[in-house]
C-alpha positions in Angstrom: 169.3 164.4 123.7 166.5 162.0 123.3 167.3 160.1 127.0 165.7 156.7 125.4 168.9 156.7 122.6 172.0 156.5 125.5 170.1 156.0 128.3 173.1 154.5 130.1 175.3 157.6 129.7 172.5 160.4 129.5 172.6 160.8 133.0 176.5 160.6 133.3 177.0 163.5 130.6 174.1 165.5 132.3 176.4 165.4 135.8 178.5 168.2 136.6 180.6 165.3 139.0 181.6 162.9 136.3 185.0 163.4 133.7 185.0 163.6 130.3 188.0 160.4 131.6 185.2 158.7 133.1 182.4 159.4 129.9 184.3 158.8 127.0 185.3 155.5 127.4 181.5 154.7 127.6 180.2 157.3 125.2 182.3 155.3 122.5 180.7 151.9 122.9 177.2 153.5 123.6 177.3 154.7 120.4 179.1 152.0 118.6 176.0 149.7 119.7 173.3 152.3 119.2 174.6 152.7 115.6 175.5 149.6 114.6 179.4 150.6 113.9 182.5 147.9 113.5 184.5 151.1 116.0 183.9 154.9 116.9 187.2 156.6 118.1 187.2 159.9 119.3 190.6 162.6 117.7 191.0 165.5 120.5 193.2 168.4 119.9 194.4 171.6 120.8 193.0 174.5 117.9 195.7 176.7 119.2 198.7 174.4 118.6 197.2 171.6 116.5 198.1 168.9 118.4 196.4 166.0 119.1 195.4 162.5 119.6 193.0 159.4 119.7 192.8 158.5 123.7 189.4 156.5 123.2 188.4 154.0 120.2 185.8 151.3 120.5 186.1 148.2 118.4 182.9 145.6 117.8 185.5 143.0 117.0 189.2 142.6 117.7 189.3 142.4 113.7 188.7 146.6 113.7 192.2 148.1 113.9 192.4 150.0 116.9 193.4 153.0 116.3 194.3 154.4 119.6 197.5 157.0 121.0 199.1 157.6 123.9 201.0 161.0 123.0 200.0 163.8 121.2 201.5 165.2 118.0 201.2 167.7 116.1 199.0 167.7 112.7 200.8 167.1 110.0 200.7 171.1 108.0 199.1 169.4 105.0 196.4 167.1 107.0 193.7 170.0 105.7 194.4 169.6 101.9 194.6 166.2 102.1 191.8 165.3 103.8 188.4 167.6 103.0 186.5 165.7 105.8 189.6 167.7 108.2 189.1 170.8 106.2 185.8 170.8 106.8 185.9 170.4 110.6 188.4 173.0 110.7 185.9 175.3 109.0 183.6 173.9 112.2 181.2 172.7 109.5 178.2 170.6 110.4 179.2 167.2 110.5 179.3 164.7 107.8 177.7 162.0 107.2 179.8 159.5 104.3 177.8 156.7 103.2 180.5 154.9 101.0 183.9 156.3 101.0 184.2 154.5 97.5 181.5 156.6 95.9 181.4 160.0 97.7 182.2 163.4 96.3 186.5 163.7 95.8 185.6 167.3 97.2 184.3 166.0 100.3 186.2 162.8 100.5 189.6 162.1 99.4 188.9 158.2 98.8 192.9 157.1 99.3 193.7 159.1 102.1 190.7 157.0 103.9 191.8 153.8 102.8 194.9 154.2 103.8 194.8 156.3 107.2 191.3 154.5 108.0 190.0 151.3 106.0 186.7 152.0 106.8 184.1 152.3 104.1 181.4 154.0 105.6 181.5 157.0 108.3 180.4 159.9 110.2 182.9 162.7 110.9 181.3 164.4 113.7 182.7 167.4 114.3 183.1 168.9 118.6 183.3 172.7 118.0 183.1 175.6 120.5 183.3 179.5 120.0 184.3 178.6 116.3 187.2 176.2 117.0 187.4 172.6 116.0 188.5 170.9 119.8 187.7 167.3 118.2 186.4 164.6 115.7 183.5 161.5 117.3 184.2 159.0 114.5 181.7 156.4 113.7 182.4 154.1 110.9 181.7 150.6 109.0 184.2 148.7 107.6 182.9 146.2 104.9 180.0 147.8 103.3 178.2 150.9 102.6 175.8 153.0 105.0 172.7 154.6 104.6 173.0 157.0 107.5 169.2 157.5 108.8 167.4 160.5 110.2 167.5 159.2 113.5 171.5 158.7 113.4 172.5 162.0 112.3 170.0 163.1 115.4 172.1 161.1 117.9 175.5 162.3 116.4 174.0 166.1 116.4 172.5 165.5 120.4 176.1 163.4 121.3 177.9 166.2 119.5 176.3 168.9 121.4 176.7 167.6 124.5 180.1 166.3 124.5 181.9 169.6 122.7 182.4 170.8 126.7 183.6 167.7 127.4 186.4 168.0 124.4 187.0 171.7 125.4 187.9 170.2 129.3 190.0 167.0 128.4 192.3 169.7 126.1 192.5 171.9 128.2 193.1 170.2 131.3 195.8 168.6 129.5 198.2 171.9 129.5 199.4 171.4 125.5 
């Protein structure tokens, strides 16, 4: 990771003492600034019973719909064919990068399951795979306009990504589901 992007949680992620309890929470608004985002929220779950849940989200304004949970749940069995962007991650595809929900691909994006489940127009589902399992989703988004996701954005989300998939694997894990 390029230590001059997240230099306030580079050396936190790098330490074998801190939690991914103790990172998250400032992963989320590191990158929220860095990019520029109206909220990032971060979707763990189990790959072996599909449960999951959102225990960190970062809003830029109390306007941004928090989408937070406390418990974990189980996917809904048809989450995958509604939502290609899940599909994807599931495959443990590279992430994607969505510059305007309203214009993308329908094979990539299903454009009313994001307005409704999301609101957001523009977004990066960033996938946190390990040994060919998806273990979670770093969601980046904007709500009132389009994106042009730059070079140097998709080379944050790839170095954060990278970095934090252990992170993901522990939280799971440690919670026993």
């Amino acid at each position: 990771m390029n230590d001059s992007i997240l230099p306030e949680i580079q050396d936190q992620i790098s330490s074998q003492k801190q939690t991914p309890e103790a990172i998250f929470p400032l992963l989320m608004r590191a990158v929220g600034e860095n990019l520029n985002c109206d909220r990032v929220f971060l979707y763990l779950r189990n790959p072996e019973t599909q449960t999951g849940k959102v225990p960190y989200c970062w809003c830029r304004k109390s306007k941004y719909p928090d989408v937070t949970t406390v418990e974990w749940k189980k996917e809904p069995a048809s989450l995958a064919q509604e939502d290609p962007l899940f599909a994807a991650a599931l495959r443990t595809e590279p992430s994607i990068f969505v510059e305007d929900v309203e214009t993308a691909n329908p094979e990539i994006v299903n454009k009313d399951f994001e307005a409704k489940e999301f609101g957001h127009r523009a977004l990066i589902h960033a996938h946190l795979c390990s040994d060919g399992l998806l273990w979670g989703v770093l969601q980046p988004c904007v709500f009132d306009r389009p994106r042009v996701w730059t070079y140097v954005d998709r080379e944050l989300i790839a170095a954060v990504t990278k970095k934090i998939a252990p992170l993901a694997v522990a939280y799971v894990t440690a919670a026993q589901l």
